[in-house]
KOLKOL-92412 format. One line per field, with one value per residue (C-alpha): residue number from 0; z, y, x; residue in one letter. Coordinates in steps of 0.2 Angstrom, whole numbers, padded with zeros to 4 digits, m for minus. Layout:
i: c(NUM_...)
pz: c(Z_...)
py: c(Y_...)
px: c(X_...)
aa: c(a_...)
This chain:
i: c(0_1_2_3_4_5_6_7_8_9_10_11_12_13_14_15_16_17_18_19_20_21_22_23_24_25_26_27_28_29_30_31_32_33_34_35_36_37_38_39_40_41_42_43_44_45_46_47_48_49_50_51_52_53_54_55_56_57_58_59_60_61_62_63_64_65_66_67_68_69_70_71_72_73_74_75_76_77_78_79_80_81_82_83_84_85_86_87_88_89_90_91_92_93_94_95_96_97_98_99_100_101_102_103_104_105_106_107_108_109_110_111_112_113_114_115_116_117_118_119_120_121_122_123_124_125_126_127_128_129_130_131_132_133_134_135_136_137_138_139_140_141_142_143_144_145_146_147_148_149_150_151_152_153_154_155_156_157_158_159_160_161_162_163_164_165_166_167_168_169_170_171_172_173_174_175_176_177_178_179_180_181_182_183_184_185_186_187_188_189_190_191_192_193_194_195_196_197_198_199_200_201_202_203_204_205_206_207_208_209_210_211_212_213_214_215_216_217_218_219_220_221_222_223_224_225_226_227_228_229_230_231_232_233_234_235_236_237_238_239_240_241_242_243_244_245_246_247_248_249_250_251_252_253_254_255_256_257_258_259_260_261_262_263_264_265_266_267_268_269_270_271_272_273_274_275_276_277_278_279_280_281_282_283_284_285_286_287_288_289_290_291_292_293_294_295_296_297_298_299_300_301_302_303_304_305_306_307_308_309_310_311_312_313_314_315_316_317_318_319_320_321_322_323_324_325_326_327_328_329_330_331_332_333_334_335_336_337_338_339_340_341_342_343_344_345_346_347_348_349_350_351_352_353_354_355_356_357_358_359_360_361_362_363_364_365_366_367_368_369_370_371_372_373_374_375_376_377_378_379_380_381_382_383_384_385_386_387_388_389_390_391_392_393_394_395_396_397_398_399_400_401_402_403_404_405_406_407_408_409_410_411_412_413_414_415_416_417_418_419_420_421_422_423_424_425_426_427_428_429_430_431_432_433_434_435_436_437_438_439_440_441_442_443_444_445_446_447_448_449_450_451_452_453_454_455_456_457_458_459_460_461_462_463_464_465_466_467_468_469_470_471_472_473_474_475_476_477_478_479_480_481_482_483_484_485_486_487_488_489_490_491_492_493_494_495_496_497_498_499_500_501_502_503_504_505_506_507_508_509_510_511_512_513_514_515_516_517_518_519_520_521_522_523_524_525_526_527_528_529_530_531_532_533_534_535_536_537_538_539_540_541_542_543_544_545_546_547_548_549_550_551_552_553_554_555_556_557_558_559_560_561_562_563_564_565_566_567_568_569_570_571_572_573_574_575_576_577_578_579_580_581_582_583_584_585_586_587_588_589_590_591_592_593_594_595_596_597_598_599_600_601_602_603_604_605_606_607_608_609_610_611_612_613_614_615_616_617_618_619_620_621_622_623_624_625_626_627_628_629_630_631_632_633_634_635_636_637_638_639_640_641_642_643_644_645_646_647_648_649_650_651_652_653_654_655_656_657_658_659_660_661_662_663_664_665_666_667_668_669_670)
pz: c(m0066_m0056_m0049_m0035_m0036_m0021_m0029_m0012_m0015_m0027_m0042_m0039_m0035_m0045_m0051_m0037_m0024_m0016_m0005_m0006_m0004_m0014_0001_m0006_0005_0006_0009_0004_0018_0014_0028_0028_0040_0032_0043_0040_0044_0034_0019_0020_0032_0030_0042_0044_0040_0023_0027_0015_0024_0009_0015_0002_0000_m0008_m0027_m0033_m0035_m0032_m0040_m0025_m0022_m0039_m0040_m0024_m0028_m0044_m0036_m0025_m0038_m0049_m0032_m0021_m0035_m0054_m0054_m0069_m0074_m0071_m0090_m0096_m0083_m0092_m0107_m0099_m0092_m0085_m0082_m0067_m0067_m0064_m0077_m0093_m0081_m0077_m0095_m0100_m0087_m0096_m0080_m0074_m0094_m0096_m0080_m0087_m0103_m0093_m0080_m0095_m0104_m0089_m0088_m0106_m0112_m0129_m0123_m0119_m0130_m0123_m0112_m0099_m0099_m0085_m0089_m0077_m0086_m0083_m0067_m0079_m0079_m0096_m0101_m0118_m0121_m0132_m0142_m0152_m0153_m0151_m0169_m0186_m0192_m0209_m0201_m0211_m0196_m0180_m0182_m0168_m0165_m0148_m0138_m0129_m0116_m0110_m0099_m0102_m0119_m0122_m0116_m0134_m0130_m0145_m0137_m0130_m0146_m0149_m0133_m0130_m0151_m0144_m0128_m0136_m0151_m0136_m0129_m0146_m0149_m0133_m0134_m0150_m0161_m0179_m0189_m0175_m0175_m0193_m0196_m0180_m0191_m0198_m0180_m0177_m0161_m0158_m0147_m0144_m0137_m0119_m0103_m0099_m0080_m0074_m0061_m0060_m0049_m0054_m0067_m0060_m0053_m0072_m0078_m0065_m0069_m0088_m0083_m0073_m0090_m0104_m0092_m0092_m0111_m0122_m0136_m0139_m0154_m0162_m0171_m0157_m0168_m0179_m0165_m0148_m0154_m0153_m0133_m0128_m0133_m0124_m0116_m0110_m0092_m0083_m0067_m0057_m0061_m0058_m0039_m0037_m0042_m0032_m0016_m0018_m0022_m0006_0003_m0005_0001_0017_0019_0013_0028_0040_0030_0032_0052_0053_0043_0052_0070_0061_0059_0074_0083_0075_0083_0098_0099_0107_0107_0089_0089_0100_0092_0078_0084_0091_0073_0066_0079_0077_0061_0054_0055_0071_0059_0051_0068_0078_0065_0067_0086_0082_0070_0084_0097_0087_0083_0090_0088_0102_0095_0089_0101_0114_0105_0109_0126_0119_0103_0115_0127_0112_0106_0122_0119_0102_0100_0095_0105_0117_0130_0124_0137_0123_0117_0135_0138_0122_0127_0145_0137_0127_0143_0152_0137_0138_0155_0161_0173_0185_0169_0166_0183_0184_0168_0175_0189_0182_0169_0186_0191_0176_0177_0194_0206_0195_0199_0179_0169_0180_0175_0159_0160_0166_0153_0140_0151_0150_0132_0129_0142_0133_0117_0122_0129_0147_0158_0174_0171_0163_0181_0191_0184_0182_0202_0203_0193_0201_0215_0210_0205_0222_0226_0208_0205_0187_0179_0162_0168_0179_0161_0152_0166_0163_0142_0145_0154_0145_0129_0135_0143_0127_0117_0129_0124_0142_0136_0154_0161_0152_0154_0171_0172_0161_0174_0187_0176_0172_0192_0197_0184_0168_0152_0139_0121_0108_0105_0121_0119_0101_0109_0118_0103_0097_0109_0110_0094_0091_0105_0095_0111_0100_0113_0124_0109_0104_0121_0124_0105_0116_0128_0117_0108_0125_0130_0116_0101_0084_0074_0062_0048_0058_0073_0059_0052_0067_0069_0050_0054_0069_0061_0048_0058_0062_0044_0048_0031_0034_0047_0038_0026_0039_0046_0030_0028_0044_0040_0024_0032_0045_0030_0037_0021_0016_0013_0005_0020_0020_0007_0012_0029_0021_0005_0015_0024_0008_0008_m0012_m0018_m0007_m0015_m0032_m0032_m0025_m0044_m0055_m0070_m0061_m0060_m0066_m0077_m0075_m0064_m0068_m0070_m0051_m0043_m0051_m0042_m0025_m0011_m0006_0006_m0004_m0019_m0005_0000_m0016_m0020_m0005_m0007_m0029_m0022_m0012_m0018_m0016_m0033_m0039_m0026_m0032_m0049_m0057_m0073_m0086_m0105_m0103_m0091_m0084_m0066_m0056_m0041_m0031_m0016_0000_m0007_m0004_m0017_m0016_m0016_m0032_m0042_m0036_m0040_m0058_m0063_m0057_m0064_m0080_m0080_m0075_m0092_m0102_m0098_m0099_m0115_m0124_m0118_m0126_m0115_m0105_m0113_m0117_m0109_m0120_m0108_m0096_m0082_m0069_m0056_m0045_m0038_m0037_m0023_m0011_0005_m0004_0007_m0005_m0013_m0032_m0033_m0031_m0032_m0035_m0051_m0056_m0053_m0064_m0076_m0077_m0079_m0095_m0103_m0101_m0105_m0121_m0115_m0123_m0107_m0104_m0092_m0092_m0097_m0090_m0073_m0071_m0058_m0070_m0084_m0095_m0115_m0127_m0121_m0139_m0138_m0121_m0128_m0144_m0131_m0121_m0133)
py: c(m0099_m0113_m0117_m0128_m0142_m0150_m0159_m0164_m0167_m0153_m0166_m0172_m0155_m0150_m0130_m0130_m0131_m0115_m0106_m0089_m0071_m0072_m0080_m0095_m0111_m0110_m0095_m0088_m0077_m0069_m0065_m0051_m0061_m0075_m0089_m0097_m0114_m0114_m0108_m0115_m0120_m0128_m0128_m0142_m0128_m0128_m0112_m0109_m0097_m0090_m0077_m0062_m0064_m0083_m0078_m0098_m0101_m0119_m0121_m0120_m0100_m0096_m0100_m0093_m0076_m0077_m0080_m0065_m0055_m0060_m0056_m0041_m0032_m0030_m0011_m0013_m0013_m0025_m0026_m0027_m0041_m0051_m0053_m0066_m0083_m0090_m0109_m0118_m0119_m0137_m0143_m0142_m0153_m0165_m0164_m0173_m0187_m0201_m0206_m0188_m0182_m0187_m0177_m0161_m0160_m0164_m0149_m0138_m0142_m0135_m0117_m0114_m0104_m0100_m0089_m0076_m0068_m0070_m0086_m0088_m0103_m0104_m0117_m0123_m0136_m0142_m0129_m0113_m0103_m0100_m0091_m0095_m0084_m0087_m0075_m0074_m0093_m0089_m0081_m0087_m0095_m0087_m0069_m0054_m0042_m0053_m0071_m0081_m0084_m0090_m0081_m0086_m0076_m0083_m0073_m0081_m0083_m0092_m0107_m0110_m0105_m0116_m0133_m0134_m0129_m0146_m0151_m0133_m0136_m0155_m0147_m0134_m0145_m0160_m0143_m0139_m0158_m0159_m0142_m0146_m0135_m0146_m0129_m0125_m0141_m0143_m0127_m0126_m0129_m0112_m0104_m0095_m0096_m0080_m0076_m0059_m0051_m0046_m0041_m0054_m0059_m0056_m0070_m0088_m0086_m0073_m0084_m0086_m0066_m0062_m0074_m0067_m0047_m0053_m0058_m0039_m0031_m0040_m0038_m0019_m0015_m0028_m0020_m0027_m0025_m0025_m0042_m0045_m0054_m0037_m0025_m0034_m0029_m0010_m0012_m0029_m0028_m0026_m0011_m0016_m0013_m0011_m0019_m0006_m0007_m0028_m0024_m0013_m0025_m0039_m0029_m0023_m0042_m0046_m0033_m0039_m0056_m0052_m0041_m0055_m0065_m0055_m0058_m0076_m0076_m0063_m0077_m0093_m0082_m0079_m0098_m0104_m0089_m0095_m0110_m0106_m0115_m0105_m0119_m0119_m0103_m0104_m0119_m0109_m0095_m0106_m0115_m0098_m0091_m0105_m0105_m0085_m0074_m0060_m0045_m0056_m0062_m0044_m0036_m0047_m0043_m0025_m0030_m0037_m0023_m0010_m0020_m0012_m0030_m0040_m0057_m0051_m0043_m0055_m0064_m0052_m0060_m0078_m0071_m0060_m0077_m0087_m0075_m0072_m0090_m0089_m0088_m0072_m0063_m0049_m0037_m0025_m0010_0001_m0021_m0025_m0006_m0009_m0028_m0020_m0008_m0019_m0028_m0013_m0008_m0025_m0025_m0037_m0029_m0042_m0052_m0032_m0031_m0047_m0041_m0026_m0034_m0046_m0032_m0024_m0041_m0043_m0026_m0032_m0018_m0005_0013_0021_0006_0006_0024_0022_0010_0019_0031_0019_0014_0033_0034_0019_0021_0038_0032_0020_0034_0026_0044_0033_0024_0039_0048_0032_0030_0047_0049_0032_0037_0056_0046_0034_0048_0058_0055_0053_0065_0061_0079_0068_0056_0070_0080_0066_0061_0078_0076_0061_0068_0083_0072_0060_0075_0083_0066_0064_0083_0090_0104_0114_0099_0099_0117_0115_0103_0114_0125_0113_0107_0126_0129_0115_0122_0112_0125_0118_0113_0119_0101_0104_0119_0113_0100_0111_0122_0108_0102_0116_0122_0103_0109_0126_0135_0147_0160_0150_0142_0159_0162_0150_0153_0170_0162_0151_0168_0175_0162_0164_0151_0156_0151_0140_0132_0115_0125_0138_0121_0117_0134_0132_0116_0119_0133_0121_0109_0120_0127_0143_0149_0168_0162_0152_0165_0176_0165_0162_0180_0180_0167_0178_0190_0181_0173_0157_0144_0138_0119_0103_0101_0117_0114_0096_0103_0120_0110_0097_0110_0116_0109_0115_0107_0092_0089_0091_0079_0066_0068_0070_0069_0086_0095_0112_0113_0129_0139_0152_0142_0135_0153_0154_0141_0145_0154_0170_0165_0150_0161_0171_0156_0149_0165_0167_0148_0150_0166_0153_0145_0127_0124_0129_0118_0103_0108_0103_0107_0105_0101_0082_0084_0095_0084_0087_0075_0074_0061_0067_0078_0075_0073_0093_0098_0087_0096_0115_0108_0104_0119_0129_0116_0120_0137_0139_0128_0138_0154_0146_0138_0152_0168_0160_0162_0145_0130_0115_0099_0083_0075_0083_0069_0068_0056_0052_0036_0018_0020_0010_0018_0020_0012_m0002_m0010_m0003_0007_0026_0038_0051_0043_0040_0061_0063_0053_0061_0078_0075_0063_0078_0090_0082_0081_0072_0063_0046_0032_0028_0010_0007_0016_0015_0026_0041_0052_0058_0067_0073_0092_0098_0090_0096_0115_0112_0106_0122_0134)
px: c(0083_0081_0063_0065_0051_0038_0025_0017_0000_m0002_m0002_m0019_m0026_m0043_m0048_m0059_m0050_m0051_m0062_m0076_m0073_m0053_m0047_m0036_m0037_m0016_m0010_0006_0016_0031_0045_0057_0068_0079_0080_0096_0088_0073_0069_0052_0040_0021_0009_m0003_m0018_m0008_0000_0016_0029_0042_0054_0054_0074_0070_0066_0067_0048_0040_0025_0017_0022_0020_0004_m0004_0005_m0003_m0020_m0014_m0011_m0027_m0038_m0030_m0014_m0021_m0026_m0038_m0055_m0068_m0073_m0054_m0051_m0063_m0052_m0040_m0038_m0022_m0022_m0014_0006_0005_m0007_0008_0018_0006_m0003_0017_0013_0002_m0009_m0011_m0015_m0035_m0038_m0029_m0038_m0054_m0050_m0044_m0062_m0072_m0062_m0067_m0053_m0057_m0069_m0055_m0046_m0028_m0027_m0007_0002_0014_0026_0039_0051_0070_0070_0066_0048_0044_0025_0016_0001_m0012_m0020_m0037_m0040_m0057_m0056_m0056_m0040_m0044_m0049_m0041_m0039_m0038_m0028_m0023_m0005_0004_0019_0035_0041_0057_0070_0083_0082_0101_0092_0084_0067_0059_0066_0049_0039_0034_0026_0016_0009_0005_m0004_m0013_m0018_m0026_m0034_m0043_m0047_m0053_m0065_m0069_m0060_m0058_m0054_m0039_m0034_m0031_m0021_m0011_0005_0000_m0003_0015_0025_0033_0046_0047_0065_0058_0070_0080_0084_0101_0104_0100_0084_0071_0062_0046_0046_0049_0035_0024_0030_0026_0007_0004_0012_0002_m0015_m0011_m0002_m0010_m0021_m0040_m0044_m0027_m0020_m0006_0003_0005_0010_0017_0032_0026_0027_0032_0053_0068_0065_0048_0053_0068_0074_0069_0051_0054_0059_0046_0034_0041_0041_0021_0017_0026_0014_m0001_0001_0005_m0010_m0019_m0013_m0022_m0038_m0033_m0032_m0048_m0056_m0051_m0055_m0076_m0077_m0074_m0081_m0098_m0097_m0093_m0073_m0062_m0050_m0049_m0046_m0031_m0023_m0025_m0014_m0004_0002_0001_0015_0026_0028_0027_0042_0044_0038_0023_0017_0020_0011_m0006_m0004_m0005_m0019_m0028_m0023_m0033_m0047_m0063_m0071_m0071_m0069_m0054_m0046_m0050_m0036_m0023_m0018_m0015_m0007_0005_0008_0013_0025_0033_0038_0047_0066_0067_0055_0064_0051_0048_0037_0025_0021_0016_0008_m0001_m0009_m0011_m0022_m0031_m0034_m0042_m0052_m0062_m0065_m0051_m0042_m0036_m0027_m0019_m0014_m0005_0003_0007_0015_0025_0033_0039_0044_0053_0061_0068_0059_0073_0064_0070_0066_0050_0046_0050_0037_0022_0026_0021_0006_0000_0005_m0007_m0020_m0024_m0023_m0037_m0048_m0045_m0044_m0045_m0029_m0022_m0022_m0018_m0002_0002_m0001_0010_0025_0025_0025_0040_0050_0048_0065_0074_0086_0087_0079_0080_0067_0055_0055_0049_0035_0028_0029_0022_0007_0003_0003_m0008_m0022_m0021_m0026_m0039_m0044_m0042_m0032_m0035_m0028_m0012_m0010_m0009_0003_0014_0014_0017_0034_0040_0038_0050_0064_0058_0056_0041_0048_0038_0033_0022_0018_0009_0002_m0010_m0013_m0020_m0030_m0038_m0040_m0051_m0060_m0066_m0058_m0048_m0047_m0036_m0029_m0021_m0017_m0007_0002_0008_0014_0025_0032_0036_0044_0057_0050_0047_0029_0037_0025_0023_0013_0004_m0001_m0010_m0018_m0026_m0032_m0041_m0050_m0052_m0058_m0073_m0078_m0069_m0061_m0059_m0050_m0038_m0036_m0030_m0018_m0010_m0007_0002_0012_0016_0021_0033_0041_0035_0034_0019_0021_0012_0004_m0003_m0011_m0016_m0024_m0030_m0039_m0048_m0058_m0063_m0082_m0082_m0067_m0069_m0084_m0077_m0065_m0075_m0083_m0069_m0080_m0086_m0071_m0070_m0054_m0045_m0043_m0054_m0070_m0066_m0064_m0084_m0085_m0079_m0088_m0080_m0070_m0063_m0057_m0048_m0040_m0034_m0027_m0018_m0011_m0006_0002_0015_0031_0025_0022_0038_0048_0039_0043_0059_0066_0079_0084_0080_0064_0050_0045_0030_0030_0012_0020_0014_m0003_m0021_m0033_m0039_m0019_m0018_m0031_m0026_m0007_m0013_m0024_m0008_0004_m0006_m0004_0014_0019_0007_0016_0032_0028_0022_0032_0049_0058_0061_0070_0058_0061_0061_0051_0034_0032_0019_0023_0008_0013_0004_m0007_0003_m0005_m0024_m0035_m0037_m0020_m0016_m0031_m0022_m0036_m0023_m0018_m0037_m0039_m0025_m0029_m0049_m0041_m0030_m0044_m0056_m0042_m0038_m0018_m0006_0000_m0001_0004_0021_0023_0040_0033_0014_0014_0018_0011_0021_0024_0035_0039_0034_0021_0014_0016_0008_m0007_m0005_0000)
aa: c(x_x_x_x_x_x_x_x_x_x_x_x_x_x_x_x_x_x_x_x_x_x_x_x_x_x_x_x_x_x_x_x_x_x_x_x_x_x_x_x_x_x_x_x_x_x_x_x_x_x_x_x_x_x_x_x_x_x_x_x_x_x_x_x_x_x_x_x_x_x_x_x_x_x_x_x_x_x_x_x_x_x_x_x_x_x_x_x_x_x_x_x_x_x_x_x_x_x_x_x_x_x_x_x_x_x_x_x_x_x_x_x_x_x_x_x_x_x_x_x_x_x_x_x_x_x_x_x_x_x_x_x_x_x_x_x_x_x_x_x_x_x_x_x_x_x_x_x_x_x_x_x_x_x_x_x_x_x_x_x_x_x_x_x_x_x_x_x_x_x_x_x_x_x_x_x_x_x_x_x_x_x_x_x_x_x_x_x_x_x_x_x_x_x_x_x_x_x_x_x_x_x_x_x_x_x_x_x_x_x_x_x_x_x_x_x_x_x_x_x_x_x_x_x_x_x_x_x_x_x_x_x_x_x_x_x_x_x_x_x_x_x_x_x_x_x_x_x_x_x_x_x_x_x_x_x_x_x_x_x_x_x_x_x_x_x_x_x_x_x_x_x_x_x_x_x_x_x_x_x_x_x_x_x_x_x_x_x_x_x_x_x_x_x_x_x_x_x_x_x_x_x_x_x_x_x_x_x_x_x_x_x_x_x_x_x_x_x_x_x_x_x_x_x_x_x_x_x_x_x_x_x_x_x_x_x_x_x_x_x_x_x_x_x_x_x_x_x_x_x_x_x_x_x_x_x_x_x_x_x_x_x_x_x_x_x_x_x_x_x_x_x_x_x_x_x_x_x_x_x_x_x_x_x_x_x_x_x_x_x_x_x_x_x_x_x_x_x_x_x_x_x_x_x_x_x_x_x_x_x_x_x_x_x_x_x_x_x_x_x_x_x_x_x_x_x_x_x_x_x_x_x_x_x_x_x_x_x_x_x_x_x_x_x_x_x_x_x_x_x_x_x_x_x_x_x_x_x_x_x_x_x_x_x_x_x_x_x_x_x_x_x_x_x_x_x_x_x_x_x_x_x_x_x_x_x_x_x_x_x_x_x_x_x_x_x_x_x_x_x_x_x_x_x_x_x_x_x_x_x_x_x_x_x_x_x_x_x_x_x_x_x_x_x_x_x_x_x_x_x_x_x_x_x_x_x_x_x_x_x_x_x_x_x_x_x_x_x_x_x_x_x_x_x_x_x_x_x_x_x_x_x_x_x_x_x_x_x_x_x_x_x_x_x_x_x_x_x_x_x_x_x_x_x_x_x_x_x_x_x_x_x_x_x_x_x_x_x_x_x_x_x_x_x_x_x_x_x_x_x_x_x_x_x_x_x_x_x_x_x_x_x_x_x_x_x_x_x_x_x_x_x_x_x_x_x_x_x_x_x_x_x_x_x_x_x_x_x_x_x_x_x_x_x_x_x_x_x_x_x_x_x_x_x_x_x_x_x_x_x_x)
């Protein structure tokens, strides 16, 4: 419950103190580390650390979260957006201090609120987060259809959540006076303040998560048009959520933030790159690693490592050298292999090679740990497309291990290698070394052996690609579906679809399982359906009218792949619920996966012969590793398909990331 307070210079601060482009001037970074000496930490950039196993909420972190969640989290649409306004967290709190109370109204007066129709009061008061919204104040008091009315949301309702009433009717009323609003201010007695029965916390703490969880809700369910005051109560009750859907939340806000910090850094690096002030820049890494967390601060170093930008990678080195000096920092070989690499890649090979040096160094000259080394060097140096290093260590290690009697660390020099040709697409090259490590007693794994597969089936070199597939049978490995997948994309790969057809028969006929990722690397070379889902409002909806569709070869495909068990394994059913789970399928495997989804419950619907479920739920996630954060553009597919279907699913309100409907209702639909 409680909400631990620092007023700091926050009390003074105006609306308009933030900065462009969604990035707010503090930033809120979250740890997954608890420090057991801090629980807070402030640079002097006004960078707030908060570790995401604190959940007391300042009014600091709440309201840069909830800036972070206005700017990167809410999943909605533009238009919708537009409905809503939420005022600062501070401003009821400094509105009940006489010198700070002028200001307030005067701050208030410029956001013009009333021109929303539902307006967020955070309210943080005796330690407790409470939120009043207002809704339709921009109406008519006398209106027939729409009246305005205010709500409390409280989670912890035992505290008497109407001991506050007074002051919020004194705030809004000064609001109104102050905007102007005689007809409001003479009828707020007869404005109600409801207090709807919403979940309640179960600890002392997750006030403010609660508030915040409360906002994400309202923006999502609240009706437009609808007298709120006549039908919250239709979605916004106890069993509004449950504490599952709360954590989940709370953890993909503590992601959003924390992506927002590299935006931060990247930000802060263009600024002073424009003018020229590399020292800026390092002080500001500097600051940065002092007071972030090890998993916060190593991922901006791999943020930087794989930049192709060089103002940004250039940074690398003096990131990696201020890190090495934390408390908590331990060497680690594929870090160092990774800066090395970085190193090479821009041209400094002298800083590289002193790195290089004092790892061994470091190491104390001991030959495995040194191999083990190089190994990471290679793994990286390929990685980076740096063939010339590639071969210089390889040469260097082979040379190391001359001697070594250790067959665990000579197998792995030759792994090494043959991974590291084969992602520099010099499958020949790999091949031979493949050789090389069968002549001196060391048998291949599969793992190789698909390595090379690969590499050359990316380089259209099929002949040898299927060569080498011989090879493996003979030398006693069965085609399992992970190396028939390879196969099927490297036709892929190259447009060949009677290709992929025949593979999949093969695979038929070994009794090799098809799986989700069949599909995945199948569908995406499908030209046709690629370009359908890319327009969903395009989007054949059945079957049939998609095989009119198809080429020739693509309706020879989907056959093949409806004539698999893949829809059936992600298909569960019983009395109490018919699940189809879409985690792990591209957008192409999504849309087959419906149309068949479609016509499996159709038959099952109407033969007669299969129970029906009380529930039909299609769970299609959040978008959590979309490109862009809570936009899932599986979901939006979905969601295009049983609009234009007429279907009587609809978003789960407890779990946004599902669709679901009563069973009888879904075979009334089909049937």
């Amino acid at each position: 419950m409680e909400a631990s307070r620092r007023r700091s210079n926050r009390k003074s601060r105006k609306p308009s103190e933030k900065v462009g482009n969604n990035i707010p001037t503090t930033l809120c970074i979250y740890e997954d580390v608890v420090d057991p000496d801090c629980e807070e930490l402030e640079m002097n950039d006004g960078v707030t650390i908060i570790n995401q196993q604190n959940r007391k909420l300042n009014s600091d972190q709440f309201d840069i979260i909830l800036e972070n969640m206005w700017n990167n989290y809410f999943s909605i649409e533009i238009e919708r957006k537009k409905l809503f306004k939420c005022i600062d967290c501070l401003w009821f709190d400094m509105y009940m201090t006489q010198e700070t109370k002028p200001k307030v109204l005067n701050w208030i007066k410029k956001q013009d609120i009333f021109s929303k129709k539902y307006v967020f009061i955070p309210i943080v008061c005796w330690g407790h987060w409470r939120l009043v919204i207002l809704c339709n104040f921009g109406e008519c008091i006398h209106s027939e259809t729409i009246r305005p009315c205010m709500l409390l949301l409280d989670s912890l309702n035992s505290a008497d959540p109407k001991t506050i009433e007074p002051n919020i009717r004194m705030f809004i009323k000064d609001i109104c006076r102050e905007e102007g609003k005689t007809e409001i201010v003479e009828s707020l007695a007869q404005i109600p303040l409801l207090v709807p029965k919403v979940p309640q916390q179960q600890n002392s703490e997750d006030c403010g998560i609660y508030v915040l969880y409360y906002i994400n809700l309202f923006m999502k369910n609240a009706p437009e048009d609808v007298s709120i005051s006549e039908s919250y109560s239709n979605f916004m009750n106890e069993n509004w959520f449950n504490i599952e859907g709360l954590e989940t939340f709370w953890n993909e806000i503590f992601l959003c933030a924390s992506t927002n910090l590299g935006q931060f850094i990247f930000h802060e690096v263009d600024k002073y790159a424009a003018s020229g002030d590399t020292t800026a820049s390092h002080r500001l890494i500097r600051k940065f690693v002092a007071s972030s967390s090890k998993s916060i601060a190593l991922n901006t170093l791999s943020h930087l490592l794989s930049s192709d930008v060089h103002r940004y990678c250039s940074l690398a080195l003096p990131m990696y050298e201020r890190i090495t000096q934390t408390t908590w920092f331990t060497w680690n070989s594929k870090l160092i292999s990774s800066v090395i690499a970085s190193l090479e890649k821009q041209g400094y090979s002298d800083e590289a090679q002193v790195l290089i040096s004092e790892s061994i160094q470091k190491l104390e000259f001991r030959n495995q740990e040194i191999a083990l080394f190089y190994c990471d060097l290679i793994h990286v140096f390929a990685k980076n497309g740096l063939k010339e290093s590639v071969f210089n260590y390889y040469s260097q290690l082979k040379e190391l291990l001359s001697g070594s009697t250790s067959s665990s660390l000579n197998r792995k020099a030759f792994e090494y290698m043959i991974s590291a040709l084969c992602t520099l697409d010099l499958p020949n090259d790999a091949e031979e070394v493949m050789k090389e490590m069968n002549n001196v007693g060391f048998n291949p794994s599969g793992f190789e052996f698909r390595l090379i597969v690969l590499a050359y089936g990316k380089s259209g070199l099929f002949d040898k690609m299927k060569r080498v597939l011989d090879q493996m049978k003979i030398s006693g490995y069965v085609l399992d579906t992970i190396c028939f997948n390879v196969v099927l994309s490297s036709y892929g790969n190259h447009g060949k679809i009677s290709e992929i057809v025949l593979w999949i028969q093969k695979m038929k006929n070994s009794n090799t399982p098809l799986s989700i990722r069949t599909y995945n690397t199948v569908l995406n070379s499908c030209s046709t359906i690629i370009a359908f889902v890319q327009d969903p409002k395009s989007l054949p909806l059945s079957i049939k009218e998609l095989m009119e569709k198809l080429t020739k070869d693509e309706v020879l495909l989907i056959r093949e792949l409806m004539d698999s068990s893949v829809l059936l394994e992600k298909l569960e059913w019983s009395s109490s619920e018919g699940k189809l789970d879409l985690h792990g399928m591209h957008l192409g495997s999504v849309y087959v996966i419906l149309l068949q989804w479609i016509e499996e419950l159709r038959m099952r619907f109407c033969c007669g012969s299969w129970m029906i479920p009380a529930e039909i739920t299609v769970v299609c996630g959040l978008g959590k590793h979309s490109s862009i954060r809570g936009k899932s553009p599986v979901k939006a597919l979905v969601s295009e398909l049983m609009v234009r279907l007429k279907s009587p699913m609809r978003i789960d309100r407890k779990n946004v990331g599902c669709f679901v409907a009563k069973g009888k209702n879904v075979r009334n639909w089909l049937c």
